[in-house]
N, CA and C atoms of all chains as a GROMACS GRO file, in nm:
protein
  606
    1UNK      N    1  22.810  13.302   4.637
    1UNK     CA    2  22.847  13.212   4.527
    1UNK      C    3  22.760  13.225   4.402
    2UNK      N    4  22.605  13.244   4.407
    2UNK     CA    5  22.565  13.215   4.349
    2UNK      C    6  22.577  13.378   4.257
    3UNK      N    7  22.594  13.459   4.299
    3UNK     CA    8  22.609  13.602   4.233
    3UNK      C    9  22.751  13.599   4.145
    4UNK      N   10  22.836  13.517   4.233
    4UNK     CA   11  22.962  13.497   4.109
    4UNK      C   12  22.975  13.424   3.977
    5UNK      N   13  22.903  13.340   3.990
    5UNK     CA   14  22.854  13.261   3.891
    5UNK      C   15  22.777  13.309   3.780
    6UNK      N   16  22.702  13.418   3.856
    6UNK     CA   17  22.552  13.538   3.762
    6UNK      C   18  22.726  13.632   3.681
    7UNK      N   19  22.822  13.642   3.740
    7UNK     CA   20  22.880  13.703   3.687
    7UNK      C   21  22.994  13.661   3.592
    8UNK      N   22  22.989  13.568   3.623
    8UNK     CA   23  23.093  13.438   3.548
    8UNK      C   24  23.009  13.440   3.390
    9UNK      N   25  22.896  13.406   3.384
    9UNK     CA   26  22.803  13.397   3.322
    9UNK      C   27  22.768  13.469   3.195
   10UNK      N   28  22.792  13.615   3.299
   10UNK     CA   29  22.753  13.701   3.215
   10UNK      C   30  22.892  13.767   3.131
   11UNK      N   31  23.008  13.708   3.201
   11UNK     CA   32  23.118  13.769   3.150
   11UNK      C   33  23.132  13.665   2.999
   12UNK      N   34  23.148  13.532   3.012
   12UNK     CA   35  23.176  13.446   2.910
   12UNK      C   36  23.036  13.475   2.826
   13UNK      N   37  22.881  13.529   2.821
   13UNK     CA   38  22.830  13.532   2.709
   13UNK      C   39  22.868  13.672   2.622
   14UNK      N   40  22.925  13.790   2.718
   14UNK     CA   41  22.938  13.940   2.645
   14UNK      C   42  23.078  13.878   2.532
   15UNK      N   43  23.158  13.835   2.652
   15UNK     CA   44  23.305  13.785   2.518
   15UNK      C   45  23.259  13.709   2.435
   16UNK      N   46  23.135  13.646   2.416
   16UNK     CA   47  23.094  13.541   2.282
   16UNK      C   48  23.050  13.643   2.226
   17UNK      N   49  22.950  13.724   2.252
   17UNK     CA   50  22.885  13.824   2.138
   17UNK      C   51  22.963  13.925   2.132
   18UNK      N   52  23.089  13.990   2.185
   18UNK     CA   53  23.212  14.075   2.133
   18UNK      C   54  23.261  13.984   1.996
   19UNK      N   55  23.309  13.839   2.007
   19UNK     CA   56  23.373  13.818   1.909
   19UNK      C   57  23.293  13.778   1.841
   20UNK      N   58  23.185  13.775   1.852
   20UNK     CA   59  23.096  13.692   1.695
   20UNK      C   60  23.060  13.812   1.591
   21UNK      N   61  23.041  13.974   1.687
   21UNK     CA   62  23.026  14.056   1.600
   21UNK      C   63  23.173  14.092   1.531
   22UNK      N   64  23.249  14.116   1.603
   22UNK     CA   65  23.366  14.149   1.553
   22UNK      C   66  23.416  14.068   1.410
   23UNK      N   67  23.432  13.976   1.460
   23UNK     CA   68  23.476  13.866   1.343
   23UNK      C   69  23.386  13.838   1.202
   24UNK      N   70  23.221  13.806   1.279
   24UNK     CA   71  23.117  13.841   1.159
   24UNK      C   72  23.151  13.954   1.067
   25UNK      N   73  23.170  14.049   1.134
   25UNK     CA   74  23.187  14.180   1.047
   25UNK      C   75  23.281  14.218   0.991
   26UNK      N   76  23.399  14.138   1.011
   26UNK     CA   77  23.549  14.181   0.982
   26UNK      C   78  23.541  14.064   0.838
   27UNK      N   79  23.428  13.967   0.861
   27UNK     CA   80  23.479  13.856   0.765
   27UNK      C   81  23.381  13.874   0.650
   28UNK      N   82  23.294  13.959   0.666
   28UNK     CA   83  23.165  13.961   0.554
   28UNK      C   84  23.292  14.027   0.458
   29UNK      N   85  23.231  14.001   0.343
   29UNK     CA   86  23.317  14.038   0.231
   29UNK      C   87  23.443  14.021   0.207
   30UNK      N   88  23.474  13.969   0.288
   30UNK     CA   89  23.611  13.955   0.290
   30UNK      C   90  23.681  13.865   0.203
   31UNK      N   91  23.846  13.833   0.167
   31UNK     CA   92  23.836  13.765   0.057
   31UNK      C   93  23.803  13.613   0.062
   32UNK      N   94  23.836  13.543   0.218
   32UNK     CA   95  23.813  13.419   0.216
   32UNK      C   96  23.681  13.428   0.216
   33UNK      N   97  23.582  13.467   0.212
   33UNK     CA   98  23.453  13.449   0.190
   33UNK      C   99  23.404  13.459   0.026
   34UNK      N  100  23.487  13.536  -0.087
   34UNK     CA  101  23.474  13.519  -0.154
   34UNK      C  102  23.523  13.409  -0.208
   35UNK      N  103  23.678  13.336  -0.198
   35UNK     CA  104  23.762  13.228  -0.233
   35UNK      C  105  23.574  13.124  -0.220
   36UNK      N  106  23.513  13.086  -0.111
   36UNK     CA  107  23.432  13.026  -0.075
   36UNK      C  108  23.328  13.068  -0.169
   37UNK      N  109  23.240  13.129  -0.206
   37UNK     CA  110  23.204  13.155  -0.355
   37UNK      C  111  23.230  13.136  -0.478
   38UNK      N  112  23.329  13.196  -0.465
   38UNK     CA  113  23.397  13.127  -0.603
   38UNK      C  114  23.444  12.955  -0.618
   39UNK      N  115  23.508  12.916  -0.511
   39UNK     CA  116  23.458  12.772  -0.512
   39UNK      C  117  23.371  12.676  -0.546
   40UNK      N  118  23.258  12.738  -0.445
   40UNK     CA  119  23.153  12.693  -0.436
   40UNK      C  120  23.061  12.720  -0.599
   41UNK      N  121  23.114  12.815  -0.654
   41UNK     CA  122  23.040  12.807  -0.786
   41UNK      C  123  23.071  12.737  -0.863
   42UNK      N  124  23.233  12.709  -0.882
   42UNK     CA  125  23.292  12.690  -0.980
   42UNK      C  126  23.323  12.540  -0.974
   43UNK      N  127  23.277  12.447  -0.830
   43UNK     CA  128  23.255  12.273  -0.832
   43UNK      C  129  23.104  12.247  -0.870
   44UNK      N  130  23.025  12.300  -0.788
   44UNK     CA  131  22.861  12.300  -0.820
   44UNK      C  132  22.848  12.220  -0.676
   45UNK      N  133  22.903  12.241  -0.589
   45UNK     CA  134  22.923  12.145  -0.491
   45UNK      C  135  22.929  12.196  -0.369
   46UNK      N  136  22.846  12.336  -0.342
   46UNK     CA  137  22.849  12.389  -0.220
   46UNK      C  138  22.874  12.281  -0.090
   47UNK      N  139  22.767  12.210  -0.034
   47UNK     CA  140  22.778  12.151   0.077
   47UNK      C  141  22.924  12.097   0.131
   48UNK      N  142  22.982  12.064  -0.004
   48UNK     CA  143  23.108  11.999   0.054
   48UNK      C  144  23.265  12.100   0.045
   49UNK      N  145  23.200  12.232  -0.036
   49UNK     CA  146  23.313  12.331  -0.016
   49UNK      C  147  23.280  12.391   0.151
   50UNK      N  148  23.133  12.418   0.160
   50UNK     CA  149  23.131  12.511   0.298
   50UNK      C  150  23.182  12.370   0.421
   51UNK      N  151  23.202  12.279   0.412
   51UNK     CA  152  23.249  12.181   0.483
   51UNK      C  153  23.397  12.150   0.516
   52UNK      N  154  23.465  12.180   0.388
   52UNK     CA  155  23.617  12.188   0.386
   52UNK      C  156  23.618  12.298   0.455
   53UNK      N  157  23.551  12.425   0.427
   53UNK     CA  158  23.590  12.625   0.431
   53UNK      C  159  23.596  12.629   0.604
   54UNK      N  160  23.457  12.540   0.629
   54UNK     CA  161  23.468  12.553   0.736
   54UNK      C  162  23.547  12.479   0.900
   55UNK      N  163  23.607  12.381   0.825
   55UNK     CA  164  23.706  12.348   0.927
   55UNK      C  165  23.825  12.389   0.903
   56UNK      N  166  23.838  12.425   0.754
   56UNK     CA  167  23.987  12.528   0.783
   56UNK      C  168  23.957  12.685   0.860
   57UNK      N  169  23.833  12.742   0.881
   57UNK     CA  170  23.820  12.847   0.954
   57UNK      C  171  23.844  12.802   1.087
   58UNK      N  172  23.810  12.681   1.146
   58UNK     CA  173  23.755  12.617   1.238
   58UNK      C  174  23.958  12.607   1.352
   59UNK      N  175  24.005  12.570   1.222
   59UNK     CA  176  24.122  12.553   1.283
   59UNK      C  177  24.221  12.660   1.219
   60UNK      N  178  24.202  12.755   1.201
   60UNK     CA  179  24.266  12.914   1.209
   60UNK      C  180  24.210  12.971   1.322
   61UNK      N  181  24.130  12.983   1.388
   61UNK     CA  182  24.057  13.014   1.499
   61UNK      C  183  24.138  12.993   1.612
   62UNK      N  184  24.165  12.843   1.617
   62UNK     CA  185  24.218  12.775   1.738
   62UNK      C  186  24.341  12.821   1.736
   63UNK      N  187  24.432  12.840   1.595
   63UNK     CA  188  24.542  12.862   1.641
   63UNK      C  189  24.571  13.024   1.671
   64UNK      N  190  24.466  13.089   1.628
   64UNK     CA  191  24.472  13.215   1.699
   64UNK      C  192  24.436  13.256   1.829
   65UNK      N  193  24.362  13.159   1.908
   65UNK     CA  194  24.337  13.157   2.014
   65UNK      C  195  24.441  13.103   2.113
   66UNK      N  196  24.536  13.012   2.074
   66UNK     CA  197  24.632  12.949   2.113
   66UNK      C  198  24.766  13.045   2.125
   67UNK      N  199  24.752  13.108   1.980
   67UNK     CA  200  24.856  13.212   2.003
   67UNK      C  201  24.852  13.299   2.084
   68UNK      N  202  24.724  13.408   2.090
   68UNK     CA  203  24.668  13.467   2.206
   68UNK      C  204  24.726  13.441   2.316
   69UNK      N  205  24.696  13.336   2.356
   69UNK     CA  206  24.675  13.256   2.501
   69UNK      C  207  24.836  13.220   2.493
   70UNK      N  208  24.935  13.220   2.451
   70UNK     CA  209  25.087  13.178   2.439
   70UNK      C  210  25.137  13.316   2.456
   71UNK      N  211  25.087  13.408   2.340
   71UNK     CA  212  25.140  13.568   2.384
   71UNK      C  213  25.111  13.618   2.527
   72UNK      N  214  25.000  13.586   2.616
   72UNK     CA  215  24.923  13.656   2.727
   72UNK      C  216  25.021  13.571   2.850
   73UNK      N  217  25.098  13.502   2.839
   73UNK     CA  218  25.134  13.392   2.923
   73UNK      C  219  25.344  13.442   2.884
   74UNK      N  220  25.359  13.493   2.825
   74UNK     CA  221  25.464  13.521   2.772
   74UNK      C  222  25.543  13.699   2.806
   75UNK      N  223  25.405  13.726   2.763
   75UNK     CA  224  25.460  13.912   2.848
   75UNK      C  225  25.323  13.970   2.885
   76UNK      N  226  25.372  14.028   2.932
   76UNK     CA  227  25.306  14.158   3.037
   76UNK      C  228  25.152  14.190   2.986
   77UNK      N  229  25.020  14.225   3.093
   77UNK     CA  230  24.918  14.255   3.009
   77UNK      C  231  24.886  14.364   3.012
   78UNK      N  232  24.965  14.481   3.006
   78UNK     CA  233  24.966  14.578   2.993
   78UNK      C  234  25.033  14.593   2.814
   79UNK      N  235  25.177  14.565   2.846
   79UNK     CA  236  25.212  14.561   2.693
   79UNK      C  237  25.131  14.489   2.586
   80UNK      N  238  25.082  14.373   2.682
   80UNK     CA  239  24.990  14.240   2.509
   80UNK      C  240  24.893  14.369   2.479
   81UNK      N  241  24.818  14.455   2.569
   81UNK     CA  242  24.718  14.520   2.534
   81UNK      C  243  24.759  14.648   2.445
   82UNK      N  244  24.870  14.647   2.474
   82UNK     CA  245  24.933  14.823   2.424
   82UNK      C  246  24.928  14.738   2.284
   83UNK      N  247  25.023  14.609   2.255
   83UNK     CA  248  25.068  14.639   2.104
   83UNK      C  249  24.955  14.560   2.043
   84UNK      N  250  24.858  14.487   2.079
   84UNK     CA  251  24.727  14.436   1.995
   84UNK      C  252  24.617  14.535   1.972
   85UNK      N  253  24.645  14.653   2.054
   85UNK     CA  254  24.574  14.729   2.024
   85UNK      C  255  24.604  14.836   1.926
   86UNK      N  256  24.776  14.873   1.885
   86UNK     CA  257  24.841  14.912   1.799
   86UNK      C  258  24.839  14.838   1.680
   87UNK      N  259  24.796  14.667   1.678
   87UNK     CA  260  24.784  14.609   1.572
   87UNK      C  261  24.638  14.619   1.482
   88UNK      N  262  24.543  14.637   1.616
   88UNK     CA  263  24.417  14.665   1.553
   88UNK      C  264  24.350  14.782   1.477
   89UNK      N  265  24.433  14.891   1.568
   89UNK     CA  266  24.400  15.015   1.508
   89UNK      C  267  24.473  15.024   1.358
   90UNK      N  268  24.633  15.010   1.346
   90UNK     CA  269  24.644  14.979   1.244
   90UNK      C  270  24.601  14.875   1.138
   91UNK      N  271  24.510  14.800   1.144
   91UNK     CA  272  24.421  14.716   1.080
   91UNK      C  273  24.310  14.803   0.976
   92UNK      N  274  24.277  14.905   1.149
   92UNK     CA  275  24.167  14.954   1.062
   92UNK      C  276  24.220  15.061   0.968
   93UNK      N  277  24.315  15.118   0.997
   93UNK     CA  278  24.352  15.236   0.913
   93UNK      C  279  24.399  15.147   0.760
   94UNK      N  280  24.442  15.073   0.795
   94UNK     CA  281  24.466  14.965   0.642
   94UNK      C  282  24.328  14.914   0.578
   95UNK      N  283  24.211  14.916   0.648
   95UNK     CA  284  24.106  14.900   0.568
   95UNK      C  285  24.024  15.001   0.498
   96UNK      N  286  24.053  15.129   0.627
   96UNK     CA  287  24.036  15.243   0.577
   96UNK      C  288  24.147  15.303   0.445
   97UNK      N  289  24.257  15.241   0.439
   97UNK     CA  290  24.284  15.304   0.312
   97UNK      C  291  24.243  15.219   0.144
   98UNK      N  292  24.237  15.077   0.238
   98UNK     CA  293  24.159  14.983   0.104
   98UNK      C  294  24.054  15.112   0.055
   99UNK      N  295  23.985  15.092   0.133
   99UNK     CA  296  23.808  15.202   0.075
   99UNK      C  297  23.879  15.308   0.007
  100UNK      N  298  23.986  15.371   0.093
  100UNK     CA  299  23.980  15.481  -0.033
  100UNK      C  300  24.060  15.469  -0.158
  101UNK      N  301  24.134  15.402  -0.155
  101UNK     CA  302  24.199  15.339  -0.298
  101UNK      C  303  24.106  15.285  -0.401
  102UNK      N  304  24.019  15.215  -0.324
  102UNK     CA  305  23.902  15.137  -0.428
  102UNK      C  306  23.764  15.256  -0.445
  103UNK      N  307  23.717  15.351  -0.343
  103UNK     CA  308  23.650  15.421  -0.418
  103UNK      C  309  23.689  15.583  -0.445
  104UNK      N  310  23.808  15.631  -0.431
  104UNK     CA  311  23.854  15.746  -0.452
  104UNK      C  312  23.963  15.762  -0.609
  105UNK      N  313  23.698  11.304  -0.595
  105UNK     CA  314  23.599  11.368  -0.673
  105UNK      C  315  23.601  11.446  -0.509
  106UNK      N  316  23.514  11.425  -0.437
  106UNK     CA  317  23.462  11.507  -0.334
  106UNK      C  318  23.574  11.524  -0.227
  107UNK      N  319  23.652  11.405  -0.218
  107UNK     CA  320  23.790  11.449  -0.115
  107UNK      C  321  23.859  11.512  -0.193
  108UNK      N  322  23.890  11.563  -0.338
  108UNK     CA  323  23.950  11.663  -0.382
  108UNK      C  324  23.901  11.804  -0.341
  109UNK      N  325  23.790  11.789  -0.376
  109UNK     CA  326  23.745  11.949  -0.358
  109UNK      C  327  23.717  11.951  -0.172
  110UNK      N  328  23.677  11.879  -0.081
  110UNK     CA  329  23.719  11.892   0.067
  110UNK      C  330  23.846  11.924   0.075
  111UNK      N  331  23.970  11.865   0.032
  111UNK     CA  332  24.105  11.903   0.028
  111UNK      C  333  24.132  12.067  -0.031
  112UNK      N  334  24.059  12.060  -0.158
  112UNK     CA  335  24.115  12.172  -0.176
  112UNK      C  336  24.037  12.318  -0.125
  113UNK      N  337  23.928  12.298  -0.078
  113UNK     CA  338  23.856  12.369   0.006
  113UNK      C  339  23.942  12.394   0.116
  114UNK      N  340  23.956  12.311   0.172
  114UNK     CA  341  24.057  12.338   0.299
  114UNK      C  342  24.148  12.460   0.282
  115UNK      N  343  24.240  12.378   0.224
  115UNK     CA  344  24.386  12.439   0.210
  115UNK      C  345  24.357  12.557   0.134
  116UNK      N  346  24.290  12.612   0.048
  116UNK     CA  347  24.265  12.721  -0.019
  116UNK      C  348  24.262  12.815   0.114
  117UNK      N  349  24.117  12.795   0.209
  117UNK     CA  350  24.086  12.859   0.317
  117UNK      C  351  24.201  12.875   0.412
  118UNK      N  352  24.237  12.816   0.419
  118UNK     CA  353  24.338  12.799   0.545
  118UNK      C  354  24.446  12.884   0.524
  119UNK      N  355  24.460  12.851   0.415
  119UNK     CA  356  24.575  12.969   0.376
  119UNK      C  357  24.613  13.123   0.314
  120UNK      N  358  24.463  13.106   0.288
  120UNK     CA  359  24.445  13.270   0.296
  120UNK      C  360  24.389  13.307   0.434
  121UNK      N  361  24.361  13.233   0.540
  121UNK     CA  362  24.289  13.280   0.644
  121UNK      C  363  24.434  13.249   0.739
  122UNK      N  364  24.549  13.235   0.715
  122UNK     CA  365  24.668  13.218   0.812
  122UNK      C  366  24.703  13.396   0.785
  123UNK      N  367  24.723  13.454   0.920
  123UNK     CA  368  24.759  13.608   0.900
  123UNK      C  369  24.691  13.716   0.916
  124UNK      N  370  24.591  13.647   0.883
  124UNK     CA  371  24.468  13.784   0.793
  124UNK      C  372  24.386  13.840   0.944
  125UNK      N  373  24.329  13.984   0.880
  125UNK     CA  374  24.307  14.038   1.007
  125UNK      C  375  24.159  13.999   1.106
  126UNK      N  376  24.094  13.847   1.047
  126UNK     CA  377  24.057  13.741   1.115
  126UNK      C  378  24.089  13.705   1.254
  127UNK      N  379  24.244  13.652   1.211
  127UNK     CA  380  24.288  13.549   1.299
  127UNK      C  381  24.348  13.640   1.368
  128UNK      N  382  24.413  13.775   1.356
  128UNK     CA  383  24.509  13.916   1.463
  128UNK      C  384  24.375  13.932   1.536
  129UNK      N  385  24.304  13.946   1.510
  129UNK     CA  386  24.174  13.983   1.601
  129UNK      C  387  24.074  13.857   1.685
  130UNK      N  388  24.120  13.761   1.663
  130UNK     CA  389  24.074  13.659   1.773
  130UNK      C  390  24.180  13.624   1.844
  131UNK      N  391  24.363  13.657   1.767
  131UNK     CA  392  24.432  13.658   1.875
  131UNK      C  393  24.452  13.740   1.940
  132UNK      N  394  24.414  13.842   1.968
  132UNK     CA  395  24.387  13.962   2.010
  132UNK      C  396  24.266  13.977   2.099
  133UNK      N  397  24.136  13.911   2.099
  133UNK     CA  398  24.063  13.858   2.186
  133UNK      C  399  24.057  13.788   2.298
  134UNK      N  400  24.158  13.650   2.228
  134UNK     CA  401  24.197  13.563   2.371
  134UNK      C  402  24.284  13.599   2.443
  135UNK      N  403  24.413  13.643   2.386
  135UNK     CA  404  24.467  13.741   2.450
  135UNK      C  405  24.458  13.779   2.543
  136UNK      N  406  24.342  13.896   2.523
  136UNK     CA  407  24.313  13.981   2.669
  136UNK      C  408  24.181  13.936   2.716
  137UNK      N  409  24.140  13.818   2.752
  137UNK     CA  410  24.058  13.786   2.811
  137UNK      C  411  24.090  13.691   2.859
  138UNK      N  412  23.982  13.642   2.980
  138UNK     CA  413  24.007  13.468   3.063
  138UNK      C  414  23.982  13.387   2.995
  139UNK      N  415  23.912  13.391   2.912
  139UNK     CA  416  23.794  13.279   2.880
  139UNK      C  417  23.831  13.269   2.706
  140UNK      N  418  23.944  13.204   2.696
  140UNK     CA  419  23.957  13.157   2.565
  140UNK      C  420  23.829  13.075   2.460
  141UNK      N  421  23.768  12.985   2.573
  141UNK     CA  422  23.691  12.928   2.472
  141UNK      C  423  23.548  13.037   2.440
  142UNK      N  424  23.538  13.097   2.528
  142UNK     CA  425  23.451  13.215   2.465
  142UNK      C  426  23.466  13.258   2.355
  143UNK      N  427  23.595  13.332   2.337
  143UNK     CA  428  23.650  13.353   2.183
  143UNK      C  429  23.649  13.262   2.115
  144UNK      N  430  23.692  13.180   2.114
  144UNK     CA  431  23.671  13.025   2.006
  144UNK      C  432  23.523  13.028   1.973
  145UNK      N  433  23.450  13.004   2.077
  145UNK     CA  434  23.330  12.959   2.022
  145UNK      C  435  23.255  13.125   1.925
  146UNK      N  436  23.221  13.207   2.010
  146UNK     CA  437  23.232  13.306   1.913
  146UNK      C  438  23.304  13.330   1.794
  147UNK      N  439  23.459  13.321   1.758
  147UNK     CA  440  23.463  13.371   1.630
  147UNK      C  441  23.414  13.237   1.512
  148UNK      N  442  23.443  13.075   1.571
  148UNK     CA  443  23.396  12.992   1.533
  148UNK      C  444  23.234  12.980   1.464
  149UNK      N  445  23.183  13.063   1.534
  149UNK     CA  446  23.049  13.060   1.475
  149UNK      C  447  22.984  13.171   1.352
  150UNK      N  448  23.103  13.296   1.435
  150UNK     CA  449  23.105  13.383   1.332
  150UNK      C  450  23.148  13.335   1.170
  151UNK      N  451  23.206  13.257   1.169
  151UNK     CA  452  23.298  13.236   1.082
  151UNK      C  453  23.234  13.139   0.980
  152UNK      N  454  23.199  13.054   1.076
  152UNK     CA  455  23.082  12.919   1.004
  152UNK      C  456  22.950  13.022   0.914
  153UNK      N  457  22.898  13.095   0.999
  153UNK     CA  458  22.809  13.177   0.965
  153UNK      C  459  22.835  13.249   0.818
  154UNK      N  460  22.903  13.352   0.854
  154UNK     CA  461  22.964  13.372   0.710
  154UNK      C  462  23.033  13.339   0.558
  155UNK      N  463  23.095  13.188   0.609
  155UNK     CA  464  23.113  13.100   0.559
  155UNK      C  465  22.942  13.074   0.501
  156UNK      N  466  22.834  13.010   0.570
  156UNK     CA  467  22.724  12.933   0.537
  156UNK      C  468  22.630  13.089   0.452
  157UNK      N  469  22.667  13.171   0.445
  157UNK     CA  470  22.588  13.291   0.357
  157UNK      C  471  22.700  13.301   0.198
  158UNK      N  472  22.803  13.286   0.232
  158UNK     CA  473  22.898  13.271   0.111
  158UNK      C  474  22.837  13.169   0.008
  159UNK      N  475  22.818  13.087   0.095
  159UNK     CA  476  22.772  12.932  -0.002
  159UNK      C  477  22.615  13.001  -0.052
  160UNK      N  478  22.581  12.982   0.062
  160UNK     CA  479  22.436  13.034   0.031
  160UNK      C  480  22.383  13.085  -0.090
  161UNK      N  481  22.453  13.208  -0.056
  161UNK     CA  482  22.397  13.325  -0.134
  161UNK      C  483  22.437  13.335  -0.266
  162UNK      N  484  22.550  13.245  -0.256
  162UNK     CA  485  22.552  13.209  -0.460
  162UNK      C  486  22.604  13.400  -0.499
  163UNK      N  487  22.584  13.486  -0.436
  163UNK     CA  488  22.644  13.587  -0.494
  163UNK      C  489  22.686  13.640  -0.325
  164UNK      N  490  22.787  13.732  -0.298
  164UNK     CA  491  22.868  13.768  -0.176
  164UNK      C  492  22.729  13.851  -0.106
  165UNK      N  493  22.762  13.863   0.015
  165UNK     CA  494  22.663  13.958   0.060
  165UNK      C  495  22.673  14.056   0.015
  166UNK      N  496  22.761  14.147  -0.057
  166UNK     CA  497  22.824  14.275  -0.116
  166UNK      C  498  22.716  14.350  -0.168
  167UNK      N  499  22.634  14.174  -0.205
  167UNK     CA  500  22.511  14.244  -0.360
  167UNK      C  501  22.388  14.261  -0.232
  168UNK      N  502  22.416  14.246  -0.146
  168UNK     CA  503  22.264  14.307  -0.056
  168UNK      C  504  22.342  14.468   0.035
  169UNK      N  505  22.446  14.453   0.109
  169UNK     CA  506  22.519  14.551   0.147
  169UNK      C  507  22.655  14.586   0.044
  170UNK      N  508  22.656  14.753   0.042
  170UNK     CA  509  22.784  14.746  -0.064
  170UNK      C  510  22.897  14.737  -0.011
  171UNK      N  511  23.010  14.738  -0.040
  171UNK     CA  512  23.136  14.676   0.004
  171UNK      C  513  23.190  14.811   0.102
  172UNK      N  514  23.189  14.897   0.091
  172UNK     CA  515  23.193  15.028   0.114
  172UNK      C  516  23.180  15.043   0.230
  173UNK      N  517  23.053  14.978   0.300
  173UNK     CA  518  22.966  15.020   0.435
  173UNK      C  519  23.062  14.872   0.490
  174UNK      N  520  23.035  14.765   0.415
  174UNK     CA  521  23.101  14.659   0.522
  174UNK      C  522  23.274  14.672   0.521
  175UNK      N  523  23.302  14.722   0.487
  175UNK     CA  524  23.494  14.771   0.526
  175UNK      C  525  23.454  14.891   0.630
  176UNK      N  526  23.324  14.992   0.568
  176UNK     CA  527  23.391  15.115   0.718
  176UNK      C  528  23.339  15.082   0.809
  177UNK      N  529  23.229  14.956   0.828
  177UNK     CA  530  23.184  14.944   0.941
  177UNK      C  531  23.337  14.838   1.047
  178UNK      N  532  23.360  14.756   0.990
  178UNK     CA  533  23.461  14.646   0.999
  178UNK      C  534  23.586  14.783   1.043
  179UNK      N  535  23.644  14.865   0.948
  179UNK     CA  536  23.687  14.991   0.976
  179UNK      C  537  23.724  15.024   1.124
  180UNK      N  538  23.562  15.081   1.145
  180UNK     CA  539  23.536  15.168   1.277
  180UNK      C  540  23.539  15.049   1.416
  181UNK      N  541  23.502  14.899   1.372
  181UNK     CA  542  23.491  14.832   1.479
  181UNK      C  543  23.638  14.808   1.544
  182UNK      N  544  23.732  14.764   1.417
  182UNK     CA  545  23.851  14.730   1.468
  182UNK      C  546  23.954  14.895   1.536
  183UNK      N  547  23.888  14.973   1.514
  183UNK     CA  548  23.962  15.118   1.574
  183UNK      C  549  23.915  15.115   1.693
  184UNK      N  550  23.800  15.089   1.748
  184UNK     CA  551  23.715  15.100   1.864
  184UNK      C  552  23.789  14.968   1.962
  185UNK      N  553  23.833  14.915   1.902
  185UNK     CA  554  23.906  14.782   1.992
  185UNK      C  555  24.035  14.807   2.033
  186UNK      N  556  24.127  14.844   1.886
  186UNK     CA  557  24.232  14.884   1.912
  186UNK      C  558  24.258  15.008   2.004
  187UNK      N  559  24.161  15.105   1.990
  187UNK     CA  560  24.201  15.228   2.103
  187UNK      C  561  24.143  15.227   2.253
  188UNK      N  562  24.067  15.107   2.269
  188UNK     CA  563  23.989  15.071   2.371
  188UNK      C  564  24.146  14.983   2.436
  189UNK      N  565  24.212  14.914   2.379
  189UNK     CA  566  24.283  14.872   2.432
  189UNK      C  567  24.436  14.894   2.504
  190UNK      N  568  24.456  15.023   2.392
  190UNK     CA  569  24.544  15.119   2.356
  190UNK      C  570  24.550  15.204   2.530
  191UNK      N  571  24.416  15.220   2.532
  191UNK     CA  572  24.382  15.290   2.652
  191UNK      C  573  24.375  15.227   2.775
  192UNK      N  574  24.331  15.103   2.751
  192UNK     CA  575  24.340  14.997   2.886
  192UNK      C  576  24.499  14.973   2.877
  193UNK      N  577  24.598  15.018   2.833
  193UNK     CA  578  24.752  14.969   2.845
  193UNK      C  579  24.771  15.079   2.973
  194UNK      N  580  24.758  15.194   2.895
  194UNK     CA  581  24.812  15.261   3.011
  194UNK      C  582  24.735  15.282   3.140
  195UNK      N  583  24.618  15.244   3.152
  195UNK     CA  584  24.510  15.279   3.250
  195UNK      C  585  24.590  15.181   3.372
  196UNK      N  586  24.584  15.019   3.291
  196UNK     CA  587  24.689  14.944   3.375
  196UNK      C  588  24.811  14.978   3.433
  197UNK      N  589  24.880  15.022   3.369
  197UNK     CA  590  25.033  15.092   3.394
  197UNK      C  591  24.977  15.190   3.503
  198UNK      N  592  24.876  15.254   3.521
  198UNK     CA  593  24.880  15.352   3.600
  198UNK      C  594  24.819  15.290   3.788
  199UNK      N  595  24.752  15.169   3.759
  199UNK     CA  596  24.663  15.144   3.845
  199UNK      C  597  24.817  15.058   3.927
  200UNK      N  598  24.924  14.993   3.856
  200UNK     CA  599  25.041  14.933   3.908
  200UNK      C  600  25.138  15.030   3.964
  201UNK      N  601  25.165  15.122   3.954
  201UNK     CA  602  25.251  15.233   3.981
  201UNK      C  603  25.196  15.302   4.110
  202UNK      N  604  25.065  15.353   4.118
  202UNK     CA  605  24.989  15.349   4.224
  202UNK      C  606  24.958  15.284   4.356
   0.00000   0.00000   0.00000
């Protein structure tokens, strides 16, 4: 028991630090982070923009997690994996062509 | 005065963050994992985080890293997921057929 638990453990902290990098990194620069800058400059009122910013992140989250969890419950996890992973890769090739549009 | 700009903080965020490749990639997380609130709490914090350097930093992180490195890094992460997963489709398909 107690080794399943060591593994329970260790499974729910790797999926916290998979998505905190992922998402950290997908969201730096990104435009809602700028919208949040520019906000935040343009009231003089940080504390209460990163307060709004952040419960509307707060609850885009959930409903992507919800959707997730509605898609995974809905079809096959072989296919959820085939086409989220067709969605991601094409993600990146769409960011990869941002870069080269913006520095080519 | 301040429930305007909470309001419009919100809804500004919210609605550019409905779609965006944010929210495909935490649904894409819970997805294929058990442990939904793992993902929650992770991208949740991610998010706050980046959010709390936006405010912060009064200028984007862009001006400490250039925009360049944080798209190909962001880039290469979301390819590494997508073909990681791409590959766990059929690995599954094969381990069921078997």
């Amino acid at each position: 028991m107690p080794k399943e638990k060591d593994e329970l453990e260790k499974n729910f902290l790797s999926i916290f630090i998979t998505s905190f990098t992922t998402i950290f990194i997908a969201e730096l620069g990104d435009k809602t982070q700028l919208a949040t800058l520019m906000l935040s400059a343009e009231s003089g009122r940080p504390l209460i923009v990163f307060i709004g910013s952040s419960f509307a992140l707060l609850c885009s989250s959930i409903a992507g997690v919800l959707i997730g969890k509605w898609l995974s419950s809905m079809i096959s996890k072989e296919r959820l994996s085939f086409f989220t992973g067709l969605l991601m890769t094409m993600i990146s090739i769409w960011i990869g062509y941002t870069i080269y549009t913006i520095y080519y | 005065m301040i429930i305007n700009l909470l309001i419009s903080s919100f809804i500004t965020i919210f609605i550019a963050e409905l779609g965006d490749k944010t929210q495909i990639a935490t649904l894409t997380l819970s997805g294929n994992s058990k442990r939904p609130w793992a993902v929650f709490l992770g991208s949740a914090s991610a998010l706050i985080l980046a959010t709390l350097l936006g405010v912060l930093a009064g200028g984007s992180i862009s001006t400490f890293i250039p925009e360049i490195y944080l798209k190909l890094i962001a880039s290469i992460t979301f390819l590494i997921i997508g073909s990681r997963l791409i590959y766990d489709s059929f690995n599954l398909d094969e381990n069921k057929t078997t």
